[in-house]
C-alpha positions as CSV (number, residue, x, y, z in Angstrom):
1,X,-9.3,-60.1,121.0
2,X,-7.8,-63.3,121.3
3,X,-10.4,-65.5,121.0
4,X,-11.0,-64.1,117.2
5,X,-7.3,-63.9,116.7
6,X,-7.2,-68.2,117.8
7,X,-10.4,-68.6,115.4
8,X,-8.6,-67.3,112.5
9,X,-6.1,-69.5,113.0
10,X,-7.5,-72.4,113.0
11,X,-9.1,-71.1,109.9
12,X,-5.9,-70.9,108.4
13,X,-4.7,-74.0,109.2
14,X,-7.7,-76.2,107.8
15,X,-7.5,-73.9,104.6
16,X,-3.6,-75.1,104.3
17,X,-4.3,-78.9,105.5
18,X,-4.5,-81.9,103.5
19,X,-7.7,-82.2,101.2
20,X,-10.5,-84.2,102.2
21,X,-10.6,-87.4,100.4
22,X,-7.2,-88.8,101.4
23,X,-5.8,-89.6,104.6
24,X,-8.3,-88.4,107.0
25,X,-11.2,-88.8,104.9
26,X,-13.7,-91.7,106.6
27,X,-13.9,-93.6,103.6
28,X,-10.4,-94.4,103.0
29,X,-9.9,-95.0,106.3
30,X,-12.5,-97.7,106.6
31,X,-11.1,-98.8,103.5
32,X,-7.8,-99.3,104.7
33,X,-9.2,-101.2,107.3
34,X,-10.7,-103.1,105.8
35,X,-7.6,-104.5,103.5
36,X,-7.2,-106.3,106.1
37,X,-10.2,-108.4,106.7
38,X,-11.0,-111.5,105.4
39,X,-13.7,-111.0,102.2
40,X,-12.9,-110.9,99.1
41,X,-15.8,-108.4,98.0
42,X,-14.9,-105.8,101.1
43,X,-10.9,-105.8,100.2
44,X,-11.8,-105.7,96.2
45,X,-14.1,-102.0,97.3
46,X,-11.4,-101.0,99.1
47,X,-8.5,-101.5,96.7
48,X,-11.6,-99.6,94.3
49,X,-12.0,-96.8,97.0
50,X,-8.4,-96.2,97.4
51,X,-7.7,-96.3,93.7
52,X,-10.3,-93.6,93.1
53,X,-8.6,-91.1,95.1
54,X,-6.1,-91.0,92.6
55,X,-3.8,-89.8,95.4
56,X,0.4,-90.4,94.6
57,X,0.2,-91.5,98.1
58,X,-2.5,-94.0,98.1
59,X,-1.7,-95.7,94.7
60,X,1.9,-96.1,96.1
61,X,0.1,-98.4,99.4
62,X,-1.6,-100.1,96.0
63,X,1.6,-100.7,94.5
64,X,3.5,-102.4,97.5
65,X,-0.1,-104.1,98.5
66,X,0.5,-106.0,95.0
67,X,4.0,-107.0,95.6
68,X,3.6,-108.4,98.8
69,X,5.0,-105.8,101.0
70,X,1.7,-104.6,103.1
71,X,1.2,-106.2,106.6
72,X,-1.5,-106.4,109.9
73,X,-0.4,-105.4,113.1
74,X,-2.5,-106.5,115.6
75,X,-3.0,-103.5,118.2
76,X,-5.3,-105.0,120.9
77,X,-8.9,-105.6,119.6
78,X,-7.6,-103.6,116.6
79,X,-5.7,-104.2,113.9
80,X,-2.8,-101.5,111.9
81,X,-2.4,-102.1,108.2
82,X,1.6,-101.1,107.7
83,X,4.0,-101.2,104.9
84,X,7.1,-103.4,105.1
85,X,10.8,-102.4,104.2
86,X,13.9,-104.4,104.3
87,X,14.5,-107.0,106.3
88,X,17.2,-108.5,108.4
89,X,18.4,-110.8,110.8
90,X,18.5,-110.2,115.2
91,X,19.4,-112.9,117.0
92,X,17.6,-116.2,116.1
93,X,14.2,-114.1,114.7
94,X,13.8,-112.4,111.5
95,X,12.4,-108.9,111.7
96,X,11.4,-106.2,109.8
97,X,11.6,-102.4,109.1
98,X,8.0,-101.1,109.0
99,X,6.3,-97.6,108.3
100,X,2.5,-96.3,108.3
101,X,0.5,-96.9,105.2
102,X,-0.1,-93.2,104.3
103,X,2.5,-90.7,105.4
104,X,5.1,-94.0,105.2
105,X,6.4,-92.4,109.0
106,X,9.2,-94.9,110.1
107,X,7.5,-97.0,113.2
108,X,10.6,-98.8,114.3
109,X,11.2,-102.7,113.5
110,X,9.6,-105.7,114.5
111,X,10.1,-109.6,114.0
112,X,8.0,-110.7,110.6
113,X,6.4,-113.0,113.1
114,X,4.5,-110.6,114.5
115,X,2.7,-109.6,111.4
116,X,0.5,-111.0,109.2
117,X,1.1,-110.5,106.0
118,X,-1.9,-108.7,103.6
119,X,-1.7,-110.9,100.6
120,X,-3.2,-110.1,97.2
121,X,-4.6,-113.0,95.3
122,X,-5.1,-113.1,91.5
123,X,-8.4,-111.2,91.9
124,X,-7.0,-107.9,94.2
125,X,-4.2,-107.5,91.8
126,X,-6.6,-107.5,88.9
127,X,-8.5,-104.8,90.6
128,X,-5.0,-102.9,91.4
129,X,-3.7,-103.2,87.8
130,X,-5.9,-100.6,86.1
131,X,-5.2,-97.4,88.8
132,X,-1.2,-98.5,88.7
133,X,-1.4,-98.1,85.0
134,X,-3.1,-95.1,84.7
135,X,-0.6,-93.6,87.1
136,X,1.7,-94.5,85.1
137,X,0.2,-93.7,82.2
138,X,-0.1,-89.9,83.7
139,X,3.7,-89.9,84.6
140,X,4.4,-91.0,80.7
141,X,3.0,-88.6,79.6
142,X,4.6,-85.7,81.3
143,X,7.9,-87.2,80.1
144,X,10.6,-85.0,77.8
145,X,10.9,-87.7,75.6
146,X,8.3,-87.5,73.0
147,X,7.6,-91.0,71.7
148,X,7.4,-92.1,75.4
149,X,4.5,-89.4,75.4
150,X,3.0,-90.6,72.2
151,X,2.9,-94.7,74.0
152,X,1.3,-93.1,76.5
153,X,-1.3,-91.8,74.2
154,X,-1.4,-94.8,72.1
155,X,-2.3,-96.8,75.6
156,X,-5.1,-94.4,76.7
157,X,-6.6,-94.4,73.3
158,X,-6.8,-98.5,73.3
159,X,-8.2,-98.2,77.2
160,X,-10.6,-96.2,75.8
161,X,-11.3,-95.4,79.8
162,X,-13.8,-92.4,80.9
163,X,-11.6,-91.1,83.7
164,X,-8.7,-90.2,81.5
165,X,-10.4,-88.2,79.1
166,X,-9.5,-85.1,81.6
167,X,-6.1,-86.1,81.7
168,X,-5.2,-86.3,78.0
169,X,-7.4,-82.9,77.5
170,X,-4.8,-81.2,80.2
171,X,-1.5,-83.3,77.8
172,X,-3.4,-81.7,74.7
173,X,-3.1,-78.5,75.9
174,X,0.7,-79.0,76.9
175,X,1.7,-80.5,73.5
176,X,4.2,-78.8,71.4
177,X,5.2,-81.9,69.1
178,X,3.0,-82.2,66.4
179,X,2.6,-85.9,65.8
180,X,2.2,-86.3,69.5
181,X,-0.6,-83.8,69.9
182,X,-2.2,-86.0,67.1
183,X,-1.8,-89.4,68.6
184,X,-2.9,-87.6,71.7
185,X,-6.5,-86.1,69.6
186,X,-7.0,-89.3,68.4
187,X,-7.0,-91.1,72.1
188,X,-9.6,-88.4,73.3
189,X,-12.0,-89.0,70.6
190,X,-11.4,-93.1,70.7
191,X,-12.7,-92.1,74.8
192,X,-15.2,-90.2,73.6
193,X,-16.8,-92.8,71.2
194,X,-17.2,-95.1,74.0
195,X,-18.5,-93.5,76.7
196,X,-20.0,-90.0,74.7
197,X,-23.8,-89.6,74.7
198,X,-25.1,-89.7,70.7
199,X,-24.1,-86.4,69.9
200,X,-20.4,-86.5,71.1
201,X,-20.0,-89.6,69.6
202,X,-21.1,-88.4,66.3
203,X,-19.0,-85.5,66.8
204,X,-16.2,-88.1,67.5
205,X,-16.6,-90.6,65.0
206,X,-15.8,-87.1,62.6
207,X,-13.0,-86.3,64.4
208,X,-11.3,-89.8,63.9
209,X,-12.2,-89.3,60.3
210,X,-9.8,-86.0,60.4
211,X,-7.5,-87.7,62.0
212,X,-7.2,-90.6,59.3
213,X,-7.0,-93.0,62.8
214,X,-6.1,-96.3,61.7
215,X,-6.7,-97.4,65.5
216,X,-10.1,-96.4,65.5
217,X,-11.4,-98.8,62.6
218,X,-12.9,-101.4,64.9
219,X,-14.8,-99.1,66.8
220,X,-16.3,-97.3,63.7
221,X,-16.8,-100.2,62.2
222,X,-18.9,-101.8,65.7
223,X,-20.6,-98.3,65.9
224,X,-21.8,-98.5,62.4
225,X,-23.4,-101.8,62.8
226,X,-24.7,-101.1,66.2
227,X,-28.8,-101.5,65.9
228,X,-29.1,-99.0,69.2
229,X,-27.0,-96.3,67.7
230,X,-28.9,-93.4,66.1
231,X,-29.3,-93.4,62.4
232,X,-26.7,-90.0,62.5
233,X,-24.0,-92.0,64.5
234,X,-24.2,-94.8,61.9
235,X,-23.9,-92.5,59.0
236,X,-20.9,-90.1,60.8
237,X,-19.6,-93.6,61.4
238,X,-19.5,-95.1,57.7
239,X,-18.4,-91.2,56.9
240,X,-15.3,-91.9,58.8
241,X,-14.7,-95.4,57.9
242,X,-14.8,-94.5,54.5
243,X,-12.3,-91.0,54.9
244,X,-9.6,-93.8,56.7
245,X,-9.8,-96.2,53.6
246,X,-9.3,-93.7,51.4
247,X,-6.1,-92.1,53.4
248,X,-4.9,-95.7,53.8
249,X,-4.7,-96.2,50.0
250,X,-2.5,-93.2,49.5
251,X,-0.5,-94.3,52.5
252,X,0.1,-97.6,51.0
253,X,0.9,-96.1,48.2
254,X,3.4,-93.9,49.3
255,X,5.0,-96.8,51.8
256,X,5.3,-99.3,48.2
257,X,7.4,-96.3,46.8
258,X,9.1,-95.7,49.3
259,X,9.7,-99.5,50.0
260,X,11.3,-99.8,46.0
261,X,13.1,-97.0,46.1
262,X,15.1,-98.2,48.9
263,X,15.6,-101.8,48.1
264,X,16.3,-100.0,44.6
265,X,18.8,-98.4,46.1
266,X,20.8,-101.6,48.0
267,X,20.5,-103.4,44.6
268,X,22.2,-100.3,43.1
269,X,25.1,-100.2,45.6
270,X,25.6,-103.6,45.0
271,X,25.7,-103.6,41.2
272,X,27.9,-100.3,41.1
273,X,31.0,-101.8,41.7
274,X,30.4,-104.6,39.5
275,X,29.6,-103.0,36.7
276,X,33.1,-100.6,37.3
277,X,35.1,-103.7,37.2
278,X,33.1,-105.6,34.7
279,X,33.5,-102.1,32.4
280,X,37.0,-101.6,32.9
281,X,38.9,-104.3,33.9
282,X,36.6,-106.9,31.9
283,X,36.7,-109.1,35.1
284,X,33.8,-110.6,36.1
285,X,34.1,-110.8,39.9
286,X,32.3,-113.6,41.8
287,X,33.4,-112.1,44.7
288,X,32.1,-108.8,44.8
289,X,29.3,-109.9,47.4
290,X,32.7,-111.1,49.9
291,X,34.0,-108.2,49.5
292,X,31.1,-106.8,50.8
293,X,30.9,-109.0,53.5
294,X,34.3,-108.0,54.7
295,X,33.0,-104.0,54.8
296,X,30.1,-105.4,56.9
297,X,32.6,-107.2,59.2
298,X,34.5,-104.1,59.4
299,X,31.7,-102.2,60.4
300,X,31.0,-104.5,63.1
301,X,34.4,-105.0,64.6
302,X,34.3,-100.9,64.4
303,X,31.5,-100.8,66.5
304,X,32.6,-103.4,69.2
305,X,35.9,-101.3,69.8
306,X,34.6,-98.2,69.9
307,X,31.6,-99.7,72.4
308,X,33.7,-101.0,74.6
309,X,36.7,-98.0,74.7
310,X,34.7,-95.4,74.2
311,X,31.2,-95.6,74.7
312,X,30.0,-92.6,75.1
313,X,31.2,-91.9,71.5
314,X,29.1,-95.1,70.6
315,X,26.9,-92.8,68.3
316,X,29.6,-91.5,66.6
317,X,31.1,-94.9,65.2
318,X,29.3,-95.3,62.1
319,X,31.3,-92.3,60.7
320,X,34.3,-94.2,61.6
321,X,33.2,-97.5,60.1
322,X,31.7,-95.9,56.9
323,X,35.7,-95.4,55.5
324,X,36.9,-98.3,57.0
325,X,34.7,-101.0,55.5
326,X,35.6,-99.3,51.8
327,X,39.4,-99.2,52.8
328,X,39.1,-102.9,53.8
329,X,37.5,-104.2,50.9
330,X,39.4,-102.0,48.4
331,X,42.7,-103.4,50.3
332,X,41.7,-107.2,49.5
333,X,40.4,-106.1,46.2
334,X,44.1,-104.8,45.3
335,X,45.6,-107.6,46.5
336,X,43.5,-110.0,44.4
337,X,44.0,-107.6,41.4
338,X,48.1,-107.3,42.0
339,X,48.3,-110.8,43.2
340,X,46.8,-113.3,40.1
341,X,43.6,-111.1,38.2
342,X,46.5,-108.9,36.7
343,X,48.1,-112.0,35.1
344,X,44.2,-112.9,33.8
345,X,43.3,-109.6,31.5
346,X,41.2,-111.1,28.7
347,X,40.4,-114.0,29.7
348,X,36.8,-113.8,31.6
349,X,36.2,-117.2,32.1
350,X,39.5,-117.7,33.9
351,X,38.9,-114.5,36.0
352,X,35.1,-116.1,37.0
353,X,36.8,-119.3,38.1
354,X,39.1,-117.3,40.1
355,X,37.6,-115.0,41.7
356,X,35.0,-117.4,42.6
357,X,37.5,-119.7,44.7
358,X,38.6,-116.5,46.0
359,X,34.4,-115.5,47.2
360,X,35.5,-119.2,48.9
361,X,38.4,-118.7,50.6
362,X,37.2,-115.5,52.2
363,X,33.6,-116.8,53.2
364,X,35.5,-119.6,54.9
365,X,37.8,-117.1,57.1
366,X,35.4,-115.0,58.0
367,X,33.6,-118.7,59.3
368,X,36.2,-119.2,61.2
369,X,37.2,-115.9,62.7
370,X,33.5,-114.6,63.5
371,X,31.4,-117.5,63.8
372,X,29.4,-119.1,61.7
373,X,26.3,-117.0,63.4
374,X,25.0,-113.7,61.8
375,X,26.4,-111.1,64.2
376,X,24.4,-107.8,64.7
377,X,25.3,-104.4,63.8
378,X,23.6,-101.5,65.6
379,X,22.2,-98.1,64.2
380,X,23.7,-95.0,66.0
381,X,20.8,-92.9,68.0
382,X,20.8,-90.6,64.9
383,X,20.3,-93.4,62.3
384,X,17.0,-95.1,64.8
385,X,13.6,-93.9,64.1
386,X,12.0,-92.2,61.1
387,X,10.3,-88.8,60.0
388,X,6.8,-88.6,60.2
389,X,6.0,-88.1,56.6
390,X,2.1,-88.3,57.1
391,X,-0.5,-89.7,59.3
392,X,0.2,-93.7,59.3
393,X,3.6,-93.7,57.0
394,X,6.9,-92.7,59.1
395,X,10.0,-93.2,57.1
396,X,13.0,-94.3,58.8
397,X,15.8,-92.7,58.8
398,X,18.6,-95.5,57.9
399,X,16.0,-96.4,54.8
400,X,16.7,-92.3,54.4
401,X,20.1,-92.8,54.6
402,X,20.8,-95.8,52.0
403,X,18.6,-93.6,49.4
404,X,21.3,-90.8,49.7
405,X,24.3,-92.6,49.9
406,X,23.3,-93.9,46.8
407,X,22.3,-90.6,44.9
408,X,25.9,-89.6,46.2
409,X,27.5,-92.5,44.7
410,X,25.8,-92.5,41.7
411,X,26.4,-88.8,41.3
412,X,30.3,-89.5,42.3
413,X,30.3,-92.0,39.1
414,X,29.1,-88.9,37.0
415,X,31.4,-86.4,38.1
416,X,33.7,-84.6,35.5
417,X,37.0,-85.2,36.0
C-alpha cells in the first residue's frame, strides 16, 4: 500500500511543479549557459531562446542582462551566470550582492573582482529590445487607464508582429471602452494583413475598411500594388483604400467646422466687450486686448498658488481663476473709466489716444513683473483630452469649453432684464 500511496505522490507533485519550458527545461538551461560564452551568434540564440519563453521570470534576466547587471562566476571547470544587486564597499575591495538568474535566490556577496561581467553589446540588446517591449506592451494593456491601453494597441498594430495577435484577441475580449476595443480591432487586422495567408488577409484588408483605419493606408496601399498578391487581395485592398478616403473627407470636414467654430468663438469673446463699450460708452478702447492680458495673468498667478498650497486641489483652480481674471480686469477697467475716460465722453479720438498709452503702460508692467517670457497656463485633468466624436476626429474638451462659454455669454448679452 505504500508504494502506490508514494507513486501518487510524486504524481501530484509533478502535476503542481513548474511547467516545462522554463527553468528546468534543457534548452534554457543551455541557453543560459551559454550567455556566457564568447560568440556572438550562440549568446544572440540564447537571448532568442530565452525571449521565446515569454516567462515574467526570464524576460526579467533579459532586462538586467541589457543594463549591465548579469555576471559569470566561475565554479571550477564550470561557470554560473548570476544577477548582480547593489554594491558596497569591505575593506579595500569592492563587492557585490548577487542572486541566481531564475528564482533570483539571494547567494550571499562577493568582491566584483571575482566576476566577470556578461556584457551586452549593440547587437544583444537589439535582440533583447523586441521581447522587453512586448512585455511591456502586454502589461499596458492590462492597465485601468484606458488611453494607456489604447498606446498599447496603437504600438502592436505598427509592430504588426505574429506572436501578439493572441494577445490582443485575449485584450479584445476584455474591452469595455469602446474606442479602445476599436484601436485594439484595428491592430489585429493590421497583424493579420502581414502575416495572414490570402484569405485572411482579404478578410483583413475589409475589416480595416470598417474600421475607417487611417494607420493602415500604407499597408493597403503596398498590398494593392503587390504583383504576388491574388487578384481578390488587390481588389479587397483598393475596396478599403477607397472606404478610408471617403471617411477621411467627412472627417476633415467635420474637424474644419469644428476648427471655425472655435476660433469663431475666441474672436467672439474678444470682440464682445468691445463692442459693449464701443455701444455704450462711445469709447474706443485700445486696451481691451491688456485687459485681457491681465485676466490671463490672473489665471496664472491663480494657478501657481493654488499648486503650490494646495495641490491636491490643483484641478479645481480654473474655477477659481475663471472669476478672478473678470474681477481683475473689470477693477482696472473702473479705474481707467473713473480715473480720466469719464472726463473724455464724446470725444473718441481723445479716448483712442488714451486708452492706447494706457494698453502701454500696462504691457510694460506686466514686462516687468512677469518676465518678458510667455509663461504657461495649465488645463485642469477635466479640461485635458477630447470626446471621441468619430473614428479619426476627437474633439477636445477645452476647444468644448470656449464654444460654451461663448454661447453663455452671448446668451447673457440677450437676456431680458
Amino acid at each position: 500500500m505504500k508504494r502506490p500511496l508514494l507513486l501518487l505522490l510524486l504524481c501530484v507533485a509533478w502535476l503542481a511543479g513548474p511547467p516545462a519550458g522554463h527553468a528546468q527545461s534543457p534548452d534554457t538551461l543551455k541557453a543560459l549557459a551559454d550567455l556566457a560564452v564568447d560568440d556572438a551568434d550562440k549568446r544572440e540564440a540564447a537571448v532568442n531562446v530565452l525571449g521565446g519563453t515569454r516567462d515574467p521570470k526570464w524576460l526579467e534576466l533579459l532586462g538586467a542582462l541589457r543594463d549591465g547587471k548579469v555576471y559569470a562566476r566561475p565554479r571550477g571547470k564550470t561557470v554560473e551566470v548570476v544577477v548582480g544587486g547593489a554594491k558596497s564597499t569591505k575593506g579595500e575591495a569592492e563587492v557585490i550582492e548577487i542572486a541566481s538568474a531564475y528564482e533570483r535566490t539571494p547567494l550571499g556577496t562577493l568582491p566584483v573582482a571575482s566576476l566577470v561581467e556578461i556584457a551586452a553589446d549593440r547587437r544583444l540588446r537589439i535582440a533583447i529590445k523586441p521581447f522587453l517591449d512586448a512585455d511591456e506592451t502586454r502589461a499596458q494593456l492590462a492597465s485601468p487607464d484606458p488611453e494607456t491601453r489604447r498606446g498599447a494597441a496603437l504600438k502592436l498594430g505598427h509592430q504588426a508582429d505574429a506572436r501578439a495577435a493572441a494577445v490582443v484577441e485575449a485584450a479584445i475580449a476584455k474591452e469595455n471602452v469602446e474606442h479602445v476595443r476599436h484601436t485594439l480591432q484595428q491592430a489585429l487586422a493590421l497583424i493579420r494583413l502581414a502575416h495572414g495567408d490570402p484569405a485572411v488577409r482579404i478578410l483583413a484588408a475589409q475589416s480595416l475598411g470598417d474600421l475607417h483605419s487611417f494607420d493602415a493606408m500604407p499597408a493597403l496601399k503596398t498590398l494593392a500594388t503587390d504583383a504576388s498578391a491574388s487578384p481578390a487581395e488587390r481588389v479587397a485592398a483598393v475596396h478599403a483604400i477607397r472606404q478610408i478616403e471617403r471617411w477621411s473627407l467627412l472627417v476633415r470636414t467635420v474637424e474644419t467646422v469644428f476648427q471655425g467654430a472655435s476660433l469663431a468663438s475666441i474672436l467672439l469673446l474678444m470682440a464682445l466687450g468691445l463692442a459693449i463699450v464701443f455701444g455704450l460708452m462711445g469709447v474706443i478702447n485700445m486696451a481691451h486686448g491688456e485687459l485681457m492680458a491681465l485676466g490671463a495673468y490672473s489665471t496664472f498667478v491663480v494657478q501657481n498658488v493654488v499648486r503650490a498650497r494646495w495641490p491636491q486641489w490643483f484641478d479645481a483652480y480654473f474655477v477659481v481663476a475663471l472669476p478672478v481674471a473678470f474681477i481683475v480686469a473689470a477693477l482696472v477697467g473702473v479705474i481707467l473709466e473713473r480715473g480720466v475716460i469719464r472726463r473724455l465722453y464724446g470725444r473718441p479720438l481723445e479716448t483712442l489716444l488714451l486708452t492706447w498709452g494706457a494698453s502701454l503702460i500696462i504691457q510694460q508692467g506686466l514686462r516687468l513683473w512677469f518676465g518678458a517670457a510667455n509663461v504657461d497656463v495649465s488645463s485642469p485633468s477635466w479640461l485635458s483630452g477630447g470626446f471621441a466624436l468619430m473614428t479619426g476626429l476627437t474633439l477636445p474638451f477645452n476647444r468644448l469649453f470656449i464654444i460654451g462659454l461663448a454661447a453663455v455669454s452671448v446668451g447673457a448679452m440677450y437676456w431680458p432684464p
